[in-house]
VEXLOTOR-559737 format. One line per 4 residues: their letters; for each residue x, y, z of N, C-alpha, C. Coordinates in pm, 1 decimal. Example, Ala and Ser with C-alpha at 12.3 -4.5 7.8 and 13.67 -1.06 7.14 Angstrom:
2
as) 1319.0,-569.0,780.0,1230.0,-450.0,780.0,1320.0,-330.0,780.0  1285.0,-225.0,708.0,1367.0,-106.0,714.0,1290.0,3.0,787.0 .
END
This chain:
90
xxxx) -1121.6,-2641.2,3533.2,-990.4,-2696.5,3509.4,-893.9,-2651.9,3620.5  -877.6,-2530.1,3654.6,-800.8,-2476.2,3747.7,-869.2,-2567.6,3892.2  -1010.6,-2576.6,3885.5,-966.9,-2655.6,4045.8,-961.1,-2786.1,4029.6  -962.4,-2857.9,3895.6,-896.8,-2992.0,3923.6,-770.0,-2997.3,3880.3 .
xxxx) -696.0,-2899.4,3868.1,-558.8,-2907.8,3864.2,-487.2,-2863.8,4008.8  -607.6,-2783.7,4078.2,-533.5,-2766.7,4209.0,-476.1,-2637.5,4207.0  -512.1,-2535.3,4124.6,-444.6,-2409.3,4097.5,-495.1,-2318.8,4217.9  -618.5,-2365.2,4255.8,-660.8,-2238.1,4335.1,-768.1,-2369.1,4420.8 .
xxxx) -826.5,-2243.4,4538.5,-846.5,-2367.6,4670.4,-957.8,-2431.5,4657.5  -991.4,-2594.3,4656.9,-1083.4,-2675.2,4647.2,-1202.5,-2601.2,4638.6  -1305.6,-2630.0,4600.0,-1459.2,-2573.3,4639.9,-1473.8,-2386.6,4588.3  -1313.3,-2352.0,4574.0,-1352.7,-2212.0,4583.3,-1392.7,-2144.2,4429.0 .
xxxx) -1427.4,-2295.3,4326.8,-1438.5,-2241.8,4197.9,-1587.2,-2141.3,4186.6  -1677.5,-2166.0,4244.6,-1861.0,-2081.0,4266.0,-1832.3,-1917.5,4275.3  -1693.9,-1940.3,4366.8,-1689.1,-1776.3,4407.0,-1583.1,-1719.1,4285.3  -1550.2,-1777.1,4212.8,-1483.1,-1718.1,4098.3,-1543.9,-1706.9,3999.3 .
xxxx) -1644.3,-1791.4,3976.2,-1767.7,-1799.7,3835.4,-1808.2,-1654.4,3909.4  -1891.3,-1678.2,4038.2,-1954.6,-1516.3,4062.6,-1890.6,-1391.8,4035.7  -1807.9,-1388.9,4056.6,-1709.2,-1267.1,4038.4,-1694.5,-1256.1,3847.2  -1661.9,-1350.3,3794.2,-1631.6,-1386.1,3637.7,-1765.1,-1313.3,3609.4 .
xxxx) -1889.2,-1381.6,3653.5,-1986.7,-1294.0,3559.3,-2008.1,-1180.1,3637.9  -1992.7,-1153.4,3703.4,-2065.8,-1013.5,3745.6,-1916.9,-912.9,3670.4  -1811.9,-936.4,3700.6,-1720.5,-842.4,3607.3,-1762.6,-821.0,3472.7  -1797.4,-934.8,3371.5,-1820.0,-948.4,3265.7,-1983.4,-869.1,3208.9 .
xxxx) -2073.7,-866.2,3259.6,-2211.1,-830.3,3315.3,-2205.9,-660.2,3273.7  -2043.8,-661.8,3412.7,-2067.7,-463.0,3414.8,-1942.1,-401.5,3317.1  -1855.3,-499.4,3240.0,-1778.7,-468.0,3139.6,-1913.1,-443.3,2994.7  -1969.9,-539.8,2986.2,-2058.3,-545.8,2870.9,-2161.7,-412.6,2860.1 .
xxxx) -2207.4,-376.3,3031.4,-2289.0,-279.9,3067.0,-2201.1,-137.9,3032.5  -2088.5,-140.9,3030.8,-2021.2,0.4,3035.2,-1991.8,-37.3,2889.7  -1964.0,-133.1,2805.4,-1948.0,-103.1,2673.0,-2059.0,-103.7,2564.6  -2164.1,-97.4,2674.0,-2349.6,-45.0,2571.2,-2386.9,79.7,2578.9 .
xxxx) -2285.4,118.0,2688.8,-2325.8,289.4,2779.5,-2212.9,369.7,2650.5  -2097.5,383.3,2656.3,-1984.9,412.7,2548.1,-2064.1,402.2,2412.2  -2130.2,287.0,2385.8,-2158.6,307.0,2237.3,-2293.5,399.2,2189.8  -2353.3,372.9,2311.8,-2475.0,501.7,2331.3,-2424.0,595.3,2319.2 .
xxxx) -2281.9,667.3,2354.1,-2263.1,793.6,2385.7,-2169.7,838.9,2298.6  -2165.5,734.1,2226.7,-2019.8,774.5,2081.0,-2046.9,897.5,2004.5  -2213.7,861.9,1948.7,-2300.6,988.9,1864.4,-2220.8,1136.6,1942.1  -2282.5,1155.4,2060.1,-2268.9,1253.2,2142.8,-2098.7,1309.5,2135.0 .
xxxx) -2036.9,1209.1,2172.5,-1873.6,1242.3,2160.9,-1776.6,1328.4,2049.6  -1878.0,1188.2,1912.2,-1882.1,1257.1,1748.9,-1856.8,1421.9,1776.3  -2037.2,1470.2,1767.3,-2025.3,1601.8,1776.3,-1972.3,1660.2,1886.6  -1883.5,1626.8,1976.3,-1859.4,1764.5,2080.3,-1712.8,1769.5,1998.9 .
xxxx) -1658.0,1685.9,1937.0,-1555.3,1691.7,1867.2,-1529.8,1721.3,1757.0  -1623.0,1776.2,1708.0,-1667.7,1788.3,1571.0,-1547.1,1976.4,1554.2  -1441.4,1961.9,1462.3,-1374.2,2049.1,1449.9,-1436.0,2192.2,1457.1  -1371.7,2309.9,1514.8,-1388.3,2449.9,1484.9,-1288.5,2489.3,1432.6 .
xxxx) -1294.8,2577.2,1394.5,-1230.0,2682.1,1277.9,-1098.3,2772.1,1432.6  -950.5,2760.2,1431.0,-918.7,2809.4,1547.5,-878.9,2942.3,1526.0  -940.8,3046.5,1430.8,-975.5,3180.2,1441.1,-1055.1,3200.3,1500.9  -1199.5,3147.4,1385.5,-1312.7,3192.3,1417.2,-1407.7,3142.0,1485.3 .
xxxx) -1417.4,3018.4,1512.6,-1481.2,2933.5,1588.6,-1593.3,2850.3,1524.0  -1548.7,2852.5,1392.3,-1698.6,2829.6,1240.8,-1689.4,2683.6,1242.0  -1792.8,2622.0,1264.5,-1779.9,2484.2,1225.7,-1688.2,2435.2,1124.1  -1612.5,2350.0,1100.9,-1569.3,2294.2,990.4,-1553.0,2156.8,971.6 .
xxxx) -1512.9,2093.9,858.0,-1491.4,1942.3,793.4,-1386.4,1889.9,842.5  -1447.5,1785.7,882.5,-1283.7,1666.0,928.5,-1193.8,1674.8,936.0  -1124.6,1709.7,1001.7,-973.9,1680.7,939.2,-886.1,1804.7,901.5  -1003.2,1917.4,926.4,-944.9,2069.7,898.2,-875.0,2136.7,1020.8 .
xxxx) -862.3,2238.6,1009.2,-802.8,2315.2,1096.7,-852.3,2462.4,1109.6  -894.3,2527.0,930.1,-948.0,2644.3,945.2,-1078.6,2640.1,890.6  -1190.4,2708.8,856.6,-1229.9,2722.3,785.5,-1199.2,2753.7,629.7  -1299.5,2741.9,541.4,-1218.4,2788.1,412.8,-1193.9,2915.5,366.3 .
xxxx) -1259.4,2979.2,451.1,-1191.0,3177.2,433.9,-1034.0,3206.1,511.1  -1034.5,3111.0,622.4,-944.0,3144.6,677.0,-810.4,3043.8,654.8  -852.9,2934.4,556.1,-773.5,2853.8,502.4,-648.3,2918.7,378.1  -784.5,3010.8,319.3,-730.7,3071.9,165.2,-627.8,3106.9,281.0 .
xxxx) -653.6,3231.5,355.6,-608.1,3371.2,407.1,-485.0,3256.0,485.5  -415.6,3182.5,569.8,-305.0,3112.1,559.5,-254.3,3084.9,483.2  -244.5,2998.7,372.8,-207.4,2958.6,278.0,-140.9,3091.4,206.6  -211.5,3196.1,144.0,-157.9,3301.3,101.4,-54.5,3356.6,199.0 .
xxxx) -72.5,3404.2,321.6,24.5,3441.9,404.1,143.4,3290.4,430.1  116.2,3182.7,412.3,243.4,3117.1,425.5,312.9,3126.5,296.7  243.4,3115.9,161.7,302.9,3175.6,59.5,371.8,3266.4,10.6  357.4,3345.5,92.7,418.1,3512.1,93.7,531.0,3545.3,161.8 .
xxxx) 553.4,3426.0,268.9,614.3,3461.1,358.1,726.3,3331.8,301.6  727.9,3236.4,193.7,829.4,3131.7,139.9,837.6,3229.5,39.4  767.4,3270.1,-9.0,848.6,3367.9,-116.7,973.7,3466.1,-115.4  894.4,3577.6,21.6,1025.6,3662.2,36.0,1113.9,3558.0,119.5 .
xxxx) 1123.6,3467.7,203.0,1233.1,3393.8,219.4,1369.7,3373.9,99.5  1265.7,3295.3,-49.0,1295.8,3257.3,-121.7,1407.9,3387.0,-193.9  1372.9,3471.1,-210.0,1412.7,3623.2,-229.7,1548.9,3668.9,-160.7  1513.4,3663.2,-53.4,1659.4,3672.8,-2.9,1746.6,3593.0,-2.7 .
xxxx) 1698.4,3447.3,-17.1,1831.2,3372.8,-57.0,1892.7,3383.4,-163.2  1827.0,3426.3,-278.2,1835.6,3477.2,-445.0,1948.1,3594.4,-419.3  1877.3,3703.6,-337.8,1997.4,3786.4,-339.9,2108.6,3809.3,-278.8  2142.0,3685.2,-129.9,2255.8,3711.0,-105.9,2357.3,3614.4,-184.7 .
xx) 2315.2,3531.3,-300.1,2373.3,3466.1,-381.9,2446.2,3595.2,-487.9  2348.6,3655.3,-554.3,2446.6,3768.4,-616.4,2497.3,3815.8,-625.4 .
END
């Protein structure tokens, strides 16, 4: 269509098909190589624990020893917050 509309130069449509598939060829080739290598990616990303270095589940941050052991220390530490606001009210 483009060269019977005159968009681009007479005759020169062969060298644009060539180029069209061979781009397309090594797009398709690099997106069979990526999906081969997704598995691999998976696990190098696969979370650690950023104490201890312990494997952990999706989406985590600590392990679950070191999950409790935050949680309690952020607890402890909204509490006595909580505390002193109690008593400079009195």
């Amino acid at each position: 269509m483009a060269d019977a509309v005159q968009w681009i130069r007479p005759g020169s449509i062969d060298l644009w098909i060539w180029w069209s598939s061979r781009l397309g060829l090594t797009l398709l080739g690099a997106g069979l190589i990526l999906r081969l290598l997704a598995p691999v990616g998976r696990e190098l990303r696969r979370g650690r624990c950023v104490r201890c270095g312990t494997a952990i589940e999706r989406g985590q941050t600590y392990c679950m020893d070191h999950l409790q052991a935050t949680v309690n220390q952020y607890r402890d530490e909204t509490r006595a917050g909580a505390l002193r606001r109690y008593d400079r009210r009195t």
